[in-house]
N, C-alpha and C positions, 0 to 999 in steps of 0.2 A: 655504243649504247650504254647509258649510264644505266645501275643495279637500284631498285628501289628500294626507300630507306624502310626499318621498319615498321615504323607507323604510318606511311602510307601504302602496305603491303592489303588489299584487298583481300576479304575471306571468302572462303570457299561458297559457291552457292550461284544463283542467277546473275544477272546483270543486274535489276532494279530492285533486290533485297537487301535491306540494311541491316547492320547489327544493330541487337535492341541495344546493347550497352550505350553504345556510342549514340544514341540520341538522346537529347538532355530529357530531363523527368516532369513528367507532368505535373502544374499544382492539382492537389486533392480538391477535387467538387465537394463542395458543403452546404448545397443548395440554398444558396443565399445568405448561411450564414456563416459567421467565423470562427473558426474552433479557437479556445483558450486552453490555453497551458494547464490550469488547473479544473477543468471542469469535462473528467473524463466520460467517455459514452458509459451507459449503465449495461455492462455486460457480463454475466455472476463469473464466467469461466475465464475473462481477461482480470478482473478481479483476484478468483482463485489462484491463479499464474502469478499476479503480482506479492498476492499473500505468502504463495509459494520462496517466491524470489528474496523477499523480504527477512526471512527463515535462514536463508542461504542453501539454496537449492540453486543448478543453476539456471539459466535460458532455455534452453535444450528438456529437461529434464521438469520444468515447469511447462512449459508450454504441452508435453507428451502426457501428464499428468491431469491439465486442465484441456486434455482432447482438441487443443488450436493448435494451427500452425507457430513453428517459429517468426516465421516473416512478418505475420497478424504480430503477433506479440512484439517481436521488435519495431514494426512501425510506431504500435501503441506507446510504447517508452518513450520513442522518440518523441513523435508529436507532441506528446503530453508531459515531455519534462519531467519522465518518473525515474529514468536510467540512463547511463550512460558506460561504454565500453571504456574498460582501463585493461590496457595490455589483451590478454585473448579470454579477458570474460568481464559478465556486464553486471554492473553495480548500479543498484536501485539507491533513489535517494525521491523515498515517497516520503514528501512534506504539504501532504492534502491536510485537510483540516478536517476534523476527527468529532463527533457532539458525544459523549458517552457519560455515565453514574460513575460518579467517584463516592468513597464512605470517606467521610474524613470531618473531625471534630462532631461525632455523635449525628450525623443525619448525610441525607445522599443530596449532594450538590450534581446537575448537570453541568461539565465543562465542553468547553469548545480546546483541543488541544491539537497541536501541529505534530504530524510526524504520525510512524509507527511504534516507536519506543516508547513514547508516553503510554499508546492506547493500551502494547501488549501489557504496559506494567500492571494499570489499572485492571485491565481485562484478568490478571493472573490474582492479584489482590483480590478482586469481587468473586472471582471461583473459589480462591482461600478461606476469604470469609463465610462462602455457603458450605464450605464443606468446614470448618470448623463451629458453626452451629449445628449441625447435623451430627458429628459425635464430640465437641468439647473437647478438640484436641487441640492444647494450645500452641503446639509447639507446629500446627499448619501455618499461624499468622508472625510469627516469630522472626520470620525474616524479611519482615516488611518494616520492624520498627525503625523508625528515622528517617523512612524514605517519603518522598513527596512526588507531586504530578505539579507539572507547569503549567499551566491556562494558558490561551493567546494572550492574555491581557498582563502577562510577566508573572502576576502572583501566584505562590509555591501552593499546595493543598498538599498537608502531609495526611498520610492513608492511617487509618482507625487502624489502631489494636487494641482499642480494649475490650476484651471481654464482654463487659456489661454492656457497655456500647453497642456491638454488635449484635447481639442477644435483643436488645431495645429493637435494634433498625429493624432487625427479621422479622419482630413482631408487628410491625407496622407493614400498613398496604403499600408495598410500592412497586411498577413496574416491573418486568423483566428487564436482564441486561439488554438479550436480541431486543427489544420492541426501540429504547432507545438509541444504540448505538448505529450511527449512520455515517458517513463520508461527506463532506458540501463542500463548497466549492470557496474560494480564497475571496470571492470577489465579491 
């Protein structure tokens, strides 16, 4: 009597139970419709996680953070084309498209910009400049001179430091950051 190899060594259990491993994976029900790569579900806590991740925090530790599972979270990377695992941890490569207030040549342009890196700059620049209105301290905008934001459409927007400038925009009505900064979709 020949010894069975070991991948067809049956496991432990009934006659007619299967390992779940070993049967292939169901496609996701989308009720009718098709999910896109870039057009993630609106969820604030899969959101927060990715925020998280973005930071460099890691999988584990976002998701324990944003009170979801890891497995919720890692499906969501995958499907949606926000991360991928290199070696034993996972790198985000969120390239959603961004609508947010940029100050730049004396008034607030809304851009459309790709990525995280754009938004957090602009995001850090638009804080700088309410707190350097607030006490006139020049040396909060000081490290933004020279820098710029990319748009989708290639062209640079270098970010305000002047003074006066800034001084002008505050006095003017103009939204909140929160009101416009949103996330949309590529397509």
């Amino acid at each position: 009597m020949a010894t069975r190899n070991r991948r067809t060594k049956r496991k432990r259990g009934t006659m007619g139970e299967q390992n779940p491993r070993s049967q292939p994976r169901r496609p996701v029900k989308t009720r009718g419709r098709a999910i896109k790569p870039n057009r993630p579900a609106s969820d604030p806590r899969i959101e927060a996680a990715i925020l998280e991740m973005n930071r460099g925090v890691s999988l584990t530790a976002a998701a324990r953070a944003a009170h979801i599972s890891r497995r919720r979270l890692r499906q969501f990377l995958t499907r949606h084309r926000l991360g991928k695992r290199k070696r034993r941890r996972w790198v985000t490569k969120d390239n959603r498209l961004r609508r947010l207030p940029v100050i730049t040549r004396g008034r607030f342009r809304v851009l459309t910009v790709r990525g995280y890196e754009p938004a957090r700059l602009a995001g850090e620049h638009h804080n700088a400049a309410a707190a350097f209105v607030r006490t006139n301290d020049a040396s909060l905008i000081e490290s933004f001179r020279g820098q710029s934001v990319q748009a989708t459409n290639g062209r640079q927007y270098l970010l305000e430091t002047d003074p006066n400038a800034l001084h002008r925009i505050a006095a003017m009505d103009t939204p909140p950051f929160h009101e416009i900064y949103e996330i949309i979709s590529s397509t």
